[in-house]
VOGU-3710 file (C-alpha; in Angstrom, 3 decimals, decimal comma):
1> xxxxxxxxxx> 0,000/0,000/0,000  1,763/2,791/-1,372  1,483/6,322/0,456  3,269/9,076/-0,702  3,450/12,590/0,261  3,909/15,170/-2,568  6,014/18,323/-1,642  7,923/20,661/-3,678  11,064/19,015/-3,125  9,421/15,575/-4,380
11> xxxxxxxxxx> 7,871/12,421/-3,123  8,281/11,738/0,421  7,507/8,268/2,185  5,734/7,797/5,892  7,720/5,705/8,437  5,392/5,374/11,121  5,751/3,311/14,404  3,234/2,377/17,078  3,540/2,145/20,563  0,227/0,207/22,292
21> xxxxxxxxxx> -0,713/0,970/25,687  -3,308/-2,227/26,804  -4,916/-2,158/30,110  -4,329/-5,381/31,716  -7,851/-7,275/32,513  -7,337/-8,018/36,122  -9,558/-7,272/38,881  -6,252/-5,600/40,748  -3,365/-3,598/40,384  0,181/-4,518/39,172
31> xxxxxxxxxx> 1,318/-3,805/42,614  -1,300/-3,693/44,772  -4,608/-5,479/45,537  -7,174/-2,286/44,339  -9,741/-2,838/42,201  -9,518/-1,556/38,939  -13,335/-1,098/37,735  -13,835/2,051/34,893  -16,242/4,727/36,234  -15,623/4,528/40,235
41> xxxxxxxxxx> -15,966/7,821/42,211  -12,227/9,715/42,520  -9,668/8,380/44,503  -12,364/5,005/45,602  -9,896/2,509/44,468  -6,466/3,695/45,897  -4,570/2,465/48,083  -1,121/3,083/50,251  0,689/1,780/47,370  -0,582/3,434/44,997
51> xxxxxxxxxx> -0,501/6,517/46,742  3,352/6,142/47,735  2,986/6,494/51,248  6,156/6,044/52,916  7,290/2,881/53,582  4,710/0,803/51,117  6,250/-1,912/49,051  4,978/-3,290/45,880  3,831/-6,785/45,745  3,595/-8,049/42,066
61> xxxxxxxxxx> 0,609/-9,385/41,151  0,835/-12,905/39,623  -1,919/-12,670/37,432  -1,303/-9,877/35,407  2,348/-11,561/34,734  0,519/-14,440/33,111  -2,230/-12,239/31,211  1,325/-10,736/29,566  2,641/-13,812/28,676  -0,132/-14,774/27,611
71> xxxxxxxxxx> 0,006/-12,009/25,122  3,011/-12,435/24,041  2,260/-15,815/22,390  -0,888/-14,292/20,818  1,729/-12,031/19,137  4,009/-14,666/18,130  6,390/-13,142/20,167  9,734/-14,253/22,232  8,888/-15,021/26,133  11,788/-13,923/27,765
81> xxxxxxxxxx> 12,227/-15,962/30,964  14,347/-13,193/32,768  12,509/-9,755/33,010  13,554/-6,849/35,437  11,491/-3,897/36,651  12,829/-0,855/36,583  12,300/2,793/38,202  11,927/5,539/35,450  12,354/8,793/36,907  10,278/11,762/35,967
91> xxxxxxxxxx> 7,921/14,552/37,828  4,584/14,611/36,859  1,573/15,714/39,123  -0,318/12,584/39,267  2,223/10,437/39,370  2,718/10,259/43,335  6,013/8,193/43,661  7,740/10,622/41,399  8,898/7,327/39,596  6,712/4,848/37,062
101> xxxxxxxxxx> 7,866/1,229/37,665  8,316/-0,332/33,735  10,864/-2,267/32,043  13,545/-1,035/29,915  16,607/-3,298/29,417  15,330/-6,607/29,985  11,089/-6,440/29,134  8,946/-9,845/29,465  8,417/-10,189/25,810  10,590/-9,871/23,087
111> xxxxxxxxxx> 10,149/-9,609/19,174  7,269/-11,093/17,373  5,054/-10,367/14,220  1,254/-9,519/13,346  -0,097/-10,492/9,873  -1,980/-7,416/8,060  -4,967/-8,343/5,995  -4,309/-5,662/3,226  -7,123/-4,597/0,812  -5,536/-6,227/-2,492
121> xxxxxxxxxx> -5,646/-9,318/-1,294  -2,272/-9,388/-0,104  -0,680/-9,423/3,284  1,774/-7,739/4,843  3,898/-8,638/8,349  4,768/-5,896/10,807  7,761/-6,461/13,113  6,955/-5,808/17,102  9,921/-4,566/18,849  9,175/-5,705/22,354
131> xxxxxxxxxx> 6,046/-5,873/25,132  6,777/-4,890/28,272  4,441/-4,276/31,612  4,050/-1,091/33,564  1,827/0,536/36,099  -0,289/3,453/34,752  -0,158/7,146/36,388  -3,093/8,910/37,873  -5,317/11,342/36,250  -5,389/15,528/36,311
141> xxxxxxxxxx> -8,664/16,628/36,350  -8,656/20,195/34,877  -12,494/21,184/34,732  -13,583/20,959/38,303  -12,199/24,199/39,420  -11,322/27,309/37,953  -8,165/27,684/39,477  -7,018/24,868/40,808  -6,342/21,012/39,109  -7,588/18,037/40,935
151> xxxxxxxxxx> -5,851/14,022/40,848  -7,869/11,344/40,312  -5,440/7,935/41,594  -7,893/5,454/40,394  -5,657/4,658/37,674  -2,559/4,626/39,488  -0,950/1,595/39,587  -3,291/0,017/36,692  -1,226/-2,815/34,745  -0,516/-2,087/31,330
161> xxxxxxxxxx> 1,145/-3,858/28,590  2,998/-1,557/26,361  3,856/-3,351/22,847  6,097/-1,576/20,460  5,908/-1,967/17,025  9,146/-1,338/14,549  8,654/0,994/12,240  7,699/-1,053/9,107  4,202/0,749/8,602  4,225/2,956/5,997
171> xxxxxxxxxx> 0,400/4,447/6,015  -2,069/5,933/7,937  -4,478/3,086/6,374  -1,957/-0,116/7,067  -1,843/2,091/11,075  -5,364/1,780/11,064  -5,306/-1,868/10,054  -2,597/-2,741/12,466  -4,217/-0,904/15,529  -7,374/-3,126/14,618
181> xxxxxxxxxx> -5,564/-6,570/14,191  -3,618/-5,859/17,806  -7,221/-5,179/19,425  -8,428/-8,183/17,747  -5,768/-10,231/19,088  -6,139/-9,142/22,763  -9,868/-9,406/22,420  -9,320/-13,062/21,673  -6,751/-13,741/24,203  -9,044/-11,944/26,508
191> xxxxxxxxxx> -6,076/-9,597/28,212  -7,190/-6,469/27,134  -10,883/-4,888/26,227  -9,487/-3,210/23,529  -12,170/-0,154/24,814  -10,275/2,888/23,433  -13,253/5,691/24,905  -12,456/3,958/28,261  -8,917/4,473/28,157  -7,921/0,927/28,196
201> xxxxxxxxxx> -6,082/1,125/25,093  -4,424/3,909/23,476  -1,592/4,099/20,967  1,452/6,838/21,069  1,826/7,702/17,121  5,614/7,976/16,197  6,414/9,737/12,528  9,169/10,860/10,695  9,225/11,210/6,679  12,162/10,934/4,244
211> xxxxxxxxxx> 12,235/11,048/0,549  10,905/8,429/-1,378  13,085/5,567/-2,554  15,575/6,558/0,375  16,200/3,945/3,354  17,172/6,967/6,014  15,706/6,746/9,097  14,828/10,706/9,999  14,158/12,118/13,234  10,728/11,176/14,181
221> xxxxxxxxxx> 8,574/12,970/16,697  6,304/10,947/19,000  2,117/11,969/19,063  0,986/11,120/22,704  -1,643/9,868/23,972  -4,262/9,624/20,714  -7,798/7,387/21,770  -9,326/6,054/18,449  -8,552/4,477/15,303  -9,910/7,311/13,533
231> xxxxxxxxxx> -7,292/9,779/15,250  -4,533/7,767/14,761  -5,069/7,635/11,053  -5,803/11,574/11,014  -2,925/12,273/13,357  -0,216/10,100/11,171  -1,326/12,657/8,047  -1,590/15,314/9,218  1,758/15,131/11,326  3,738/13,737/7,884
241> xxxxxxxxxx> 2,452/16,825/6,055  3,877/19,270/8,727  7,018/17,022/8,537  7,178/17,382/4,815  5,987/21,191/4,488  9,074/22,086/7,408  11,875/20,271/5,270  10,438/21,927/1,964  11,109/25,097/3,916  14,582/24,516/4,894
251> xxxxxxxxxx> 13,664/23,837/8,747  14,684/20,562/10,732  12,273/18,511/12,313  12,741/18,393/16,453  12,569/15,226/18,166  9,427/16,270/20,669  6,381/14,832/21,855  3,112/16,259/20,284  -0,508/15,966/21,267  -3,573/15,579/18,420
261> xxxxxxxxxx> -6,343/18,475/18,449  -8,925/16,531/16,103  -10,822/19,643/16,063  -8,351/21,607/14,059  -6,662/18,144/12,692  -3,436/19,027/13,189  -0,075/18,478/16,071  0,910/20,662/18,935  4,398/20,346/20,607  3,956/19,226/24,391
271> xxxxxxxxxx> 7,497/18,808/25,249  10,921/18,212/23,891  11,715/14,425/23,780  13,168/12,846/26,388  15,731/10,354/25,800  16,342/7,156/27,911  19,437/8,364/29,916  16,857/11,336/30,583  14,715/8,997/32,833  17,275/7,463/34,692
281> xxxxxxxxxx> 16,021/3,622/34,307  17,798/1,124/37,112  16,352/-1,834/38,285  13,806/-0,813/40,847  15,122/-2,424/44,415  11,602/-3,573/45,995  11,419/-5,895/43,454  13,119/-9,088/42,442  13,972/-9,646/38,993  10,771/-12,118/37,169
291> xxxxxxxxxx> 12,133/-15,798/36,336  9,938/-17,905/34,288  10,463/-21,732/33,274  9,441/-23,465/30,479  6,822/-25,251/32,195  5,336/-22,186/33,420  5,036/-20,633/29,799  3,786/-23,791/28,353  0,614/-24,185/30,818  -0,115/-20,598/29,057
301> xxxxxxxxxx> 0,252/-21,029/26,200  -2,225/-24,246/26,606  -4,728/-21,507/27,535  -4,640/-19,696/24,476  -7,532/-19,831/22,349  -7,793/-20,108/18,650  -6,421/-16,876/17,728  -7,848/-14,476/14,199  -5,658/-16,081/11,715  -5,693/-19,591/12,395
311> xxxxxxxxxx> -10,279/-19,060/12,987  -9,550/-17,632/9,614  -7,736/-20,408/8,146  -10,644/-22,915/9,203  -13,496/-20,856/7,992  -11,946/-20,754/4,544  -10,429/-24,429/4,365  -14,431/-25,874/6,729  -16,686/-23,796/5,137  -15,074/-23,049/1,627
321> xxxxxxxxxx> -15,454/-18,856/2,351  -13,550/-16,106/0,535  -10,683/-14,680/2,213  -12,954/-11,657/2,682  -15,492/-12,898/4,077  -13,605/-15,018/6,362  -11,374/-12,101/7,339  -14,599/-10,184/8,146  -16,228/-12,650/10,272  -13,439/-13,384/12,521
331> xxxxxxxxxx> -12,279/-9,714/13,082  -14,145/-9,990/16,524  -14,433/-13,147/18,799  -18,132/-12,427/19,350  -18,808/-12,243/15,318  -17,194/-15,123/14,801  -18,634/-17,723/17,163  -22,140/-16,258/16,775  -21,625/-17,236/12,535  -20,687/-21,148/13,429
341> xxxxxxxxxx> -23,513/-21,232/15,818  -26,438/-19,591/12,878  -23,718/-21,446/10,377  -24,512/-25,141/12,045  -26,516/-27,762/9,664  -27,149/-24,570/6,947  -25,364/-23,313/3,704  -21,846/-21,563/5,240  -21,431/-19,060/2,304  -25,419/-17,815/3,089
351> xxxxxxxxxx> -25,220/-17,620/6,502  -22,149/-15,321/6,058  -24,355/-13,562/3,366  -26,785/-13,056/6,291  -24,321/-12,275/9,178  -22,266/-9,669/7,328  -25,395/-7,907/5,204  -28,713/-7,832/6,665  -27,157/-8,434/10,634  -24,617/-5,725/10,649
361> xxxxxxxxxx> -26,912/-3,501/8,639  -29,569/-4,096/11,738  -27,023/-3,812/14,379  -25,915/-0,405/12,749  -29,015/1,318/12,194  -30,018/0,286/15,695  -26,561/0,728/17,371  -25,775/-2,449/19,090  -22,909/-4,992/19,249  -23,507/-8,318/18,322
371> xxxxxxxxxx> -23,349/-9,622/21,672  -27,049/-7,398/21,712  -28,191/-8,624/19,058  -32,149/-9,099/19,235  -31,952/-11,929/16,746  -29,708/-15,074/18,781  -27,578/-16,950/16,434  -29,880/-19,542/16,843  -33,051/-18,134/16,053  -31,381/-16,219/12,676
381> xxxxxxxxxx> -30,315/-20,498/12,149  -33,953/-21,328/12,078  -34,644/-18,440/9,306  -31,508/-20,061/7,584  -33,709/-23,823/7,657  -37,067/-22,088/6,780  -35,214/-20,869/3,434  -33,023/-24,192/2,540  -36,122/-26,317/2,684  -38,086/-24,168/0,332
391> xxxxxxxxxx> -40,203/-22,929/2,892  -39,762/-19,072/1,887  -38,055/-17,585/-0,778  -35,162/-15,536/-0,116  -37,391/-11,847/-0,520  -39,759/-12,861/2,552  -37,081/-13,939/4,327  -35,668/-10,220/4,139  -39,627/-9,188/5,476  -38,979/-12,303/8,244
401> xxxxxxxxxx> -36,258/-10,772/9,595  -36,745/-7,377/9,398  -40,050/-7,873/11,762  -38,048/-10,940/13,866  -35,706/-7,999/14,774  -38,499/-5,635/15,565  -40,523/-7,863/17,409  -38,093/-10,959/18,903  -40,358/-13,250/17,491  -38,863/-16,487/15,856
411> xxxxxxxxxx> -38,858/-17,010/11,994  -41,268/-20,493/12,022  -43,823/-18,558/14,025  -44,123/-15,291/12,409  -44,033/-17,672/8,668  -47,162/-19,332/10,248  -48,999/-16,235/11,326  -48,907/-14,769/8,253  -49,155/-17,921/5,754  -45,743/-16,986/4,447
421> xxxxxxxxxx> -45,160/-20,308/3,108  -43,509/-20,785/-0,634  -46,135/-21,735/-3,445  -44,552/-25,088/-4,462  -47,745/-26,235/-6,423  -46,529/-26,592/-9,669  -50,632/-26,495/-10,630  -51,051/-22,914/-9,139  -48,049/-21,361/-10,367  -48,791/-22,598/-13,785
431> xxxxxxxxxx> -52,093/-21,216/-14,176  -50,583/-18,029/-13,370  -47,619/-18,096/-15,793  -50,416/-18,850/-18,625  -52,071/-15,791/-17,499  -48,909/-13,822/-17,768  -47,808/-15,173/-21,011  -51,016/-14,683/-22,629  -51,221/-11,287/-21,532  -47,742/-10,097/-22,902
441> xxxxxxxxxx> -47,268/-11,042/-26,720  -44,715/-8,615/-27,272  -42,455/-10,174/-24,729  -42,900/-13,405/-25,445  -41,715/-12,844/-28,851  -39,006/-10,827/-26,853  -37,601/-14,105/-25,259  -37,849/-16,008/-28,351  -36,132/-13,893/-30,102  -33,136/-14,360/-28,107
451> xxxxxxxxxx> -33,093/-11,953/-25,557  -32,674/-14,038/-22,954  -32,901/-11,525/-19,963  -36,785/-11,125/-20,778  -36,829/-14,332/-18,219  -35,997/-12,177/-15,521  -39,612/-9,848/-16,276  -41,683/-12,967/-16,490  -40,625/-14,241/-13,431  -41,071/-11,006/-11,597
461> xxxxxxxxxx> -44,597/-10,599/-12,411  -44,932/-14,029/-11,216  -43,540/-13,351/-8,252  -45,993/-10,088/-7,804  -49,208/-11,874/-8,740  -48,322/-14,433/-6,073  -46,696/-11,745/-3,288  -43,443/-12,955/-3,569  -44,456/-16,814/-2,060  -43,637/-18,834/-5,444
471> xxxxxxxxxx> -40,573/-21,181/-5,167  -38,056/-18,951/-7,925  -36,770/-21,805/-8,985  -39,742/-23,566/-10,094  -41,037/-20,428/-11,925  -37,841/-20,328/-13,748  -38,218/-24,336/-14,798  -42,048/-23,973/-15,644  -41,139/-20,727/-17,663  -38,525/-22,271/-19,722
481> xxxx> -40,675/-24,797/-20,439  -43,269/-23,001/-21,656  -41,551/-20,129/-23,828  -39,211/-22,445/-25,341
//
């Protein structure tokens, strides 16, 4: 996927890297035994830890080690079996020890790869530089007071997973694609939400341009901090076009951390860049360095369930589905197992039909997740049966759903109500198509003539004289018959 940047001194290339920050699913801290529910009253879920009292020591929580391992094999990554926590030293108003315990040197997880779908077709692998745990800051509330800023320490102390990408993405689209595939994965594995308005994931955007053809890596700057897809995308462009338009004018580019304003979509500095050494990183001496053994990693990664690509794999090789489609349906966990369960005893490539067309165009208009869907996977199953035995034709089925979505009703009962049932007497729908063909000379002689799309009129006036309830394919068999 090819994006360039025009400017007046030429083409210029994107190199964009990601770095993920994934909210741990854990009903506690990293270091400490508060709970960690979203929407809690201010400072409700603190507790000495996390509000560095003097003297508190951090106890690492067991748990949230194995939800990042478990992670880490999701991604394909290397489990590194000797991980250190580390202090990294900075002054920030929320963040009460004046230090954030991470990992620098030596993180949990080590390199590993996610597989883009790309648009062509295609696919394309993008390198992950490392994952590594850390415990989240507080929060500066700004609007409560006029004069004065308020901390929220709820989040202090929350476990996150920061994974790094290397910078092989070279679009905003293939960002977008990549932030979506990560979610996926962590949905799956069950270690993160993936709930960007929450909080629990958000990405820090890192840019730099150079011209194209050239294999320079240029300074990049580092866009903090950004809470959607959408932004991400919009922040990578605009950010490259600054980039471009300040070389074009003779300026250098400043290594700096920005922030998004999606209301004027462009970057703001924030700060100047720190740099490692700037942070002072040493091991932090409260805790002991993590050892892992094999046998420890491989009862994980005997937990792990079947991830995207592999689902993927199965619905195409089980089911005989496009690529597409398959790639569709197993982009959420949810999606995916509600499709086998609707899918079971029916036509695969129709139920997909269904799921992805008239179920996503419900959910959408209605605004719901599948998981609220007011047809079950079962019940849209039944509608599936009622059309593969020729009970309705595929139009009423349309009118089936559409009212078994309004009204929760199942697809046999609201067929019965309403005498819904196909016209399969060959009798009746012949004395119909006589009527038809006797009444329309001009397009009889139509057909015979050759035009063999004249078919298609026949059988749609059969289909109106009869409300849609003739089996199609019978029309089109006693049709034939009787033009030819």
């Amino acid at each position: 996927m090819t994006y360039l940047i025009s400017g007046e001194s030429g083409d210029w290339e994107v190199v964009i890297g990601l770095e993920i920050h994934a909210q741990i699913i854990s009903q506690s801290k990293l270091f400490s035994g508060s709970a960690t529910g979203f929407g809690a009253g201010p400072n409700t879920q603190v507790s000495l830890v996390d509000a560095a009292m003097p003297g508190m020591l951090p106890v690492v929580n067991g748990y949230c080690v194995a939800q990042a391992v478990k992670t880490g094999l999701g991604l394909k990554a290397q489990i590194n079996k000797h991980s250190v926590f580390e202090r990294k030293n900075y002054f920030y108003a929320d963040l009460p020890q004046g230090y954030q315990i991470s990992q620098y040197a030596e993180p949990i997880v080590g390199e590993g790869t996610v597989v883009l779908d790309m648009p062509d077709g295609g696919t394309r692998s993008i390198g992950i530089e490392r994952l590594h745990m850390e415990q989240d800051a507080g929060k500066s509330m700004h609007d409560q007071d006029p004069k004065r800023t308020f901390i929220d320490l709820n989040r202090s102390g929350v476990a996150l997973m920061e994974i790094v990408s290397k910078p092989d993405l070279r679009s905003p689209e293939e960002a977008g694609l990549y932030l979506r595939k990560v979610r996926s994965i962590l949905r799956y594995l069950g270690t993160c939400d993936g709930n960007m308005e929450e909080g629990s994931m958000r990405a820090d955007v890192n840019v730099s341009v150079r011209p194209f053809g050239s294999d320079e890596l240029r300074t990049r700057t580092e866009t903090k901090n950004v809470n959607s897809v959408r932004f991400v995308m919009q922040a990578i462009e605009a950010e490259a076009r600054r980039q471009v338009e300040a070389y074009d004018d003779g300026e250098e580019i400043v290594q700096e951390t920005r922030l998004f304003d999606a209301d004027k979509n462009q970057t703001r500095p924030m700060r100047a860049k720190e740099f490692a050494h700037d942070y002072r990183y040493f091991p932090d001496p409260d805790l002991l360095p993590l050892v892992l053994s094999d046998a420890e990693i491989d009862a994980i990664a005997q937990e792990l369930p079947e991830l995207p690509d592999d689902r993927k794999d199965r619905f195409i090789a089980d089911f005989s589905l496009s690529a597409y489609d398959a790639g569709v349906l197993v982009a959420e966990r949810e999606t995916a197992e509600y499709f086998e369960k609707a899918a079971l005893g029916h036509d695969a490539k129709l139920a997909a039909n269904w799921v992805t067309g008239n179920l996503f165009g419900a959910l959408n208009k209605a605004g719901l997740g599948i998981s609220e869907s007011p047809v079950t996977a079962e019940a849209l199953g039944a509608l599936l049966g009622l059309i593969g035995n020729d009970t309705i034709s595929g139009r009423i089925a349309k009118d089936v759903f559409d009212e078994m979505v309004e009204t929760g009703k199942g697809a046999a009962e609201i067929v019965a109500d309403k005498g819904l049932e196909q016209i399969t007497d060959t009798g009746e729908i012949e004395a119909e198509i006589d009527k038809i063909i006797a009444a329309n000379p001009d397009q009889v002689n139509d057909f015979q003539g050759g035009n063999e799309k004249a078919i298609g009129w026949f059988v749609g006036q059969v289909m109106k004289v009869t409300g849609g309830k003739a089996n199609p394919k019978v029309v089109n068999e006693l049709l034939r018959k009787k033009l030819g």
